[in-house]
N, C-alpha and C positions, 0 to 999 in steps of 0.2 A: 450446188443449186443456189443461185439467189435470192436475195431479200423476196424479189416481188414473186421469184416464182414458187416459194414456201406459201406467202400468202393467197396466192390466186389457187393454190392446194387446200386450201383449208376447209375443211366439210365437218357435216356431225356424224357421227361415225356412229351408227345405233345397233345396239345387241338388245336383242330381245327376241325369245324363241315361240311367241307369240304372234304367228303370221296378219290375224288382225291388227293390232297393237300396232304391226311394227308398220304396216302397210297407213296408216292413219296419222301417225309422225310422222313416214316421208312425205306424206301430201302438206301436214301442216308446216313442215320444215321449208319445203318446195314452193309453198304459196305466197312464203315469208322470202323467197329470195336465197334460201338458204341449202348449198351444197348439200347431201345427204348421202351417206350409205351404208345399205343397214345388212346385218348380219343374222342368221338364225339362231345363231346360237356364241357361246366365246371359243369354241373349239375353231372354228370357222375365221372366228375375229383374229384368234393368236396367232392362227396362219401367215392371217394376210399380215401384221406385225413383222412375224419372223423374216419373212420374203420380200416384204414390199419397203420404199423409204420410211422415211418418219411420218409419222401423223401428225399433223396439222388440224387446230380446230377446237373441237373435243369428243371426250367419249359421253354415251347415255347409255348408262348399263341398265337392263331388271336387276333386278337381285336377285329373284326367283326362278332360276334356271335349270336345266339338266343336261348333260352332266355337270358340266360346272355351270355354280351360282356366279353373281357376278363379284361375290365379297372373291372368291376362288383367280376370276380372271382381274381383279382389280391387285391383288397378292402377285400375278405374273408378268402385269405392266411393271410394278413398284422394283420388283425380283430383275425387269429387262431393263432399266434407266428412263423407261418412257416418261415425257415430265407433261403429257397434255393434262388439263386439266380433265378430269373425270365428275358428273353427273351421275348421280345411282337414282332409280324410279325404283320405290316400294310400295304395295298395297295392302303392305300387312301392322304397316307402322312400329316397327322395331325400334323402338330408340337406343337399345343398346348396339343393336346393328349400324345402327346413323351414326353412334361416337364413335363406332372402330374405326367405320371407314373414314371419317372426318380426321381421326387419329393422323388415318394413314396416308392423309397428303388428298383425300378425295375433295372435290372444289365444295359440290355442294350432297342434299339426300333430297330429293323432291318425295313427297307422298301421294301416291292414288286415293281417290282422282282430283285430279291437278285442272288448273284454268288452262287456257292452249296462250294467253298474251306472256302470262306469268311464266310459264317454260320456257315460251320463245325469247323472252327476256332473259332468263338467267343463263339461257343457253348461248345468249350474245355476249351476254357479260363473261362468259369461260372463252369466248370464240376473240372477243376482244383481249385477254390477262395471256392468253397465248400467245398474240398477236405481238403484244409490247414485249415480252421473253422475246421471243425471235427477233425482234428490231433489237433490244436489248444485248442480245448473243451477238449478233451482227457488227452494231459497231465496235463492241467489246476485239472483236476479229479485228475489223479492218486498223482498230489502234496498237492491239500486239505485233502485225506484220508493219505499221507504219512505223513503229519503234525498234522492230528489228531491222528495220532499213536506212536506220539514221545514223551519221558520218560521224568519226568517232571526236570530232570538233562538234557535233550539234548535242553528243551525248555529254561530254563535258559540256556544256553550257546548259543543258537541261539539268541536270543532275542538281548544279548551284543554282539553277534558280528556281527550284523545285525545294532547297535547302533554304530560301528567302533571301539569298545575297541579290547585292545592289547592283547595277552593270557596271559600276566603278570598279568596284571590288571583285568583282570575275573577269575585267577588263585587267587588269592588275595580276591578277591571278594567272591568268592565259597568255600575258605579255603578249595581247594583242587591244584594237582601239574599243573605246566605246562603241562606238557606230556599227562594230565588225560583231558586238555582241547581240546587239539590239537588231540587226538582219540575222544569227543565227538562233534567236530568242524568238523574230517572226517567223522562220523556218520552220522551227520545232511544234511552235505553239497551231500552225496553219495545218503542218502531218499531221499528228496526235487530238486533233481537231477542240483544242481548249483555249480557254479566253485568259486565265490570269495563272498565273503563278502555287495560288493555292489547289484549283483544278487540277494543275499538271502534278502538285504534290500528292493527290487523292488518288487521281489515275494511277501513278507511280506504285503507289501502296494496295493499291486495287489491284494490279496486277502481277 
């Protein structure tokens, strides 16, 4: 699946086994422009997890759920790899419940009852931090296949000047010209999509 079609996927994914509740965020989700789909409960939610692609977006858990709470279904994203950001809605104000799941990688704890601008904001701010992750993984990809596709003259010449030699001296090195370095130094730098020398040495270690 591509960049734009993860993004044109991206919804709030809402668990809450409170049919009013849930029926009143998809409308304020929906009037805001914002994907929505919401679940009865997280047995329902894990489902569609286990079967369906990745989630995109984020999750708005209750916490107050049956059978599973949502600290329960937030423990089976963590347990699956899922990396969306997670939203937990409490009305009971648990603050020890706020730090675990804070603990556990959850983005943010909103408390009942909450403003609807304030949700719908934090709920862009997780819909946005996902968004950069996915661009972020993305070209992360396209520079490990662009590197594994490079000629085994662009990799010697990357490698030195990723190490800070001068085109003299890998000119030298390669017993081939200036010029022949500085076209396979534009090469490298044009795939791997980096501007200088120290970039391509970060990339390199990055990856």
């Amino acid at each position: 699946m591509s960049l734009s079609q993860q993004t044109s996927d991206a919804a709030v994914h809402l668990v809450d086994d409170e049919a009013p509740v849930r029926a009143a965020l998809e409308f304020l989700f929906a009037t805001h422009g914002l994907a929505v789909h919401g679940y009865d409960g997280g047995t329902p939610f894990l489902q569609r997890l286990a079967s369906g692609p990745p989630l995109r977006g984020c999750v708005l858990l209750d916490v107050r759920m049956e059978p599973l709470s949502g600290l329960q279904v937030h423990d089976a994203l963590v347990a699956q790899g899922a990396d969306v950001p997670v939203i937990f809605l409490s009305g009971h104000g648990d603050i020890g419940m706020a730090v675990a799941a804070l603990k556990k990688g959850a983005f943010d704890f909103v408390e009942k009852p909450f403003g609807d601008a304030a949700l719908v904001e934090r709920v862009r701010e997780a819909m946005a931090l996902d968004a950069a992750r996915q661009a972020s993984l993305h070209t992360g990809n396209v520079r490990e296949s662009a590197l594994a596709g490079l000629t085994q003259r662009e990799r010697d010449v990357l490698h030195r000047v990723a190490a800070g030699k001068l085109n003299k001296v890998i000119a030298d090195e390669l017993a081939v010209s200036m010029r022949t370095v500085e076209v396979y130094r534009a090469r490298v730098y044009a795939k791997l999509q980096v501007r200088s020398a120290a970039e391509l040495a970060t990339l390199l270690a990055r990856l």
